[in-house]
VODREN-826887 format. One record per residue (C-alpha): residue in three letters; z negated, x, y. Coordinates in nm, 4 decimals, decimal comma. Layout:
VODREN-826887
> resn_z_x_y
> ALA_Z_X_Y
...
//
This chain:
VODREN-826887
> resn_z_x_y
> UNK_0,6864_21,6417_0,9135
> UNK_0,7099_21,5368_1,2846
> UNK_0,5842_21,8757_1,3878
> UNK_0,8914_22,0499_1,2415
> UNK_1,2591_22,0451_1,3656
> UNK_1,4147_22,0501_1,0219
> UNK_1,6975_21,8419_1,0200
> UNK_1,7226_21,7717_1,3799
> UNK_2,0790_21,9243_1,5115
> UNK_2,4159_21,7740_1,5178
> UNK_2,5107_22,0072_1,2558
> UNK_2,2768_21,8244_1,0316
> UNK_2,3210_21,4999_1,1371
> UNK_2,6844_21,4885_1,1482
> UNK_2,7493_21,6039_0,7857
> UNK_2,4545_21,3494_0,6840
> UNK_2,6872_21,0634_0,8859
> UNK_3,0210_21,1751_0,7483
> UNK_2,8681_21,1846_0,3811
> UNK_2,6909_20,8621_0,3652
> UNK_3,0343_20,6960_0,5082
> UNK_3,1949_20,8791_0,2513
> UNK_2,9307_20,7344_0,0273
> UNK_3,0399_20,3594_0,1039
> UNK_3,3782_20,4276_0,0699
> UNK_3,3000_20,5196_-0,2718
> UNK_3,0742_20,2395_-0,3781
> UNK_3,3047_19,9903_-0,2002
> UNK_3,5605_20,1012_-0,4305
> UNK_3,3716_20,1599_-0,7349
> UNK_3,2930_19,7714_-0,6948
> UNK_3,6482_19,7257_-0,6542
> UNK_3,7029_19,9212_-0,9600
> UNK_3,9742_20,1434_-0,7714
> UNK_3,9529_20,4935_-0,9352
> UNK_4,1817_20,6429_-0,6127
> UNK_3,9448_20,4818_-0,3768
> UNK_3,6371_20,6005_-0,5444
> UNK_3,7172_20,9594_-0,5745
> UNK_3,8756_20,9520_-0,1877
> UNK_3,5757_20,8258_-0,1111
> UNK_3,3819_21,1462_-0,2816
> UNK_3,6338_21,3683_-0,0981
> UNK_3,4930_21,2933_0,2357
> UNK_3,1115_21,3095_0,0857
> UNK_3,2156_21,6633_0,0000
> UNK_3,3954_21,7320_0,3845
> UNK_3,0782_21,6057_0,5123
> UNK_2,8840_21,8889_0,3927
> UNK_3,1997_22,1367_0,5047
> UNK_3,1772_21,9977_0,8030
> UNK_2,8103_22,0791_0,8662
> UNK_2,8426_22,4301_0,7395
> UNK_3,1086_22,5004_0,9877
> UNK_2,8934_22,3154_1,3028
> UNK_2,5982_22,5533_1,1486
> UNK_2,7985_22,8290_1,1740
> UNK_2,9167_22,7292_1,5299
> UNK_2,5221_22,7372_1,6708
> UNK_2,5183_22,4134_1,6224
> UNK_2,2307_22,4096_1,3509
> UNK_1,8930_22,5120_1,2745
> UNK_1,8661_22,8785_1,4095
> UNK_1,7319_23,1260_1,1340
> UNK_1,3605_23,2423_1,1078
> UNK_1,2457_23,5536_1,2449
> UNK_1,0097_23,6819_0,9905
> UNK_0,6969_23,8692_1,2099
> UNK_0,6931_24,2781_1,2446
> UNK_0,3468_24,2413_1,0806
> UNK_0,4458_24,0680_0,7606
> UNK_0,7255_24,2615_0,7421
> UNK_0,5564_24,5524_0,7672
> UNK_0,3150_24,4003_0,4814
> UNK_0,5936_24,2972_0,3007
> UNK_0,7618_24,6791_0,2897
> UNK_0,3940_24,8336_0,1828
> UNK_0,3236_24,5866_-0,1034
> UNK_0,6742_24,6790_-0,2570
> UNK_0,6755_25,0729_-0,1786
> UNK_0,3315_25,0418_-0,4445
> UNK_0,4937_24,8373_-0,7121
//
């Protein structure tokens, strides 16, 4: 796991910081037995993962596979027989 990069960008790791906060907000206040608390608290869980997408689609995550010319290639012969 080492070996790979997944997870490794400030996209990722900013939306995983944001949500766990957002995460402890809510169990604070689910201990607290405040509903408004609780459900804020779920709000910014949910802006964490916005919040990622958006860096993602800024550069700031993973960059997307290219998929080889030869298994591509592969790929386009084994469905042109089916």
């Amino acid at each position: 796991m080492a070996g790979s990069s997944h997870g490794h960008t400030p996209a990722a790791w900013t939306g995983v910081i944001i949500a766990f906060i957002g995460f402890c907000v809510a169990g604070a206040f689910m201990v607290k037995a405040e509903p408004l608390g609780f459900w804020a608290g779920m709000v910014v869980v949910a802006l964490g993962g916005v919040v990622g997408l958006i860096m993602r689609s800024m550069g700031l995550g993973q960059p997307k596979a290219v998929e080889h010319p030869a298994n591509a290639a592969a790929r386009a012969a084994l469905s042109a027989d089916a």
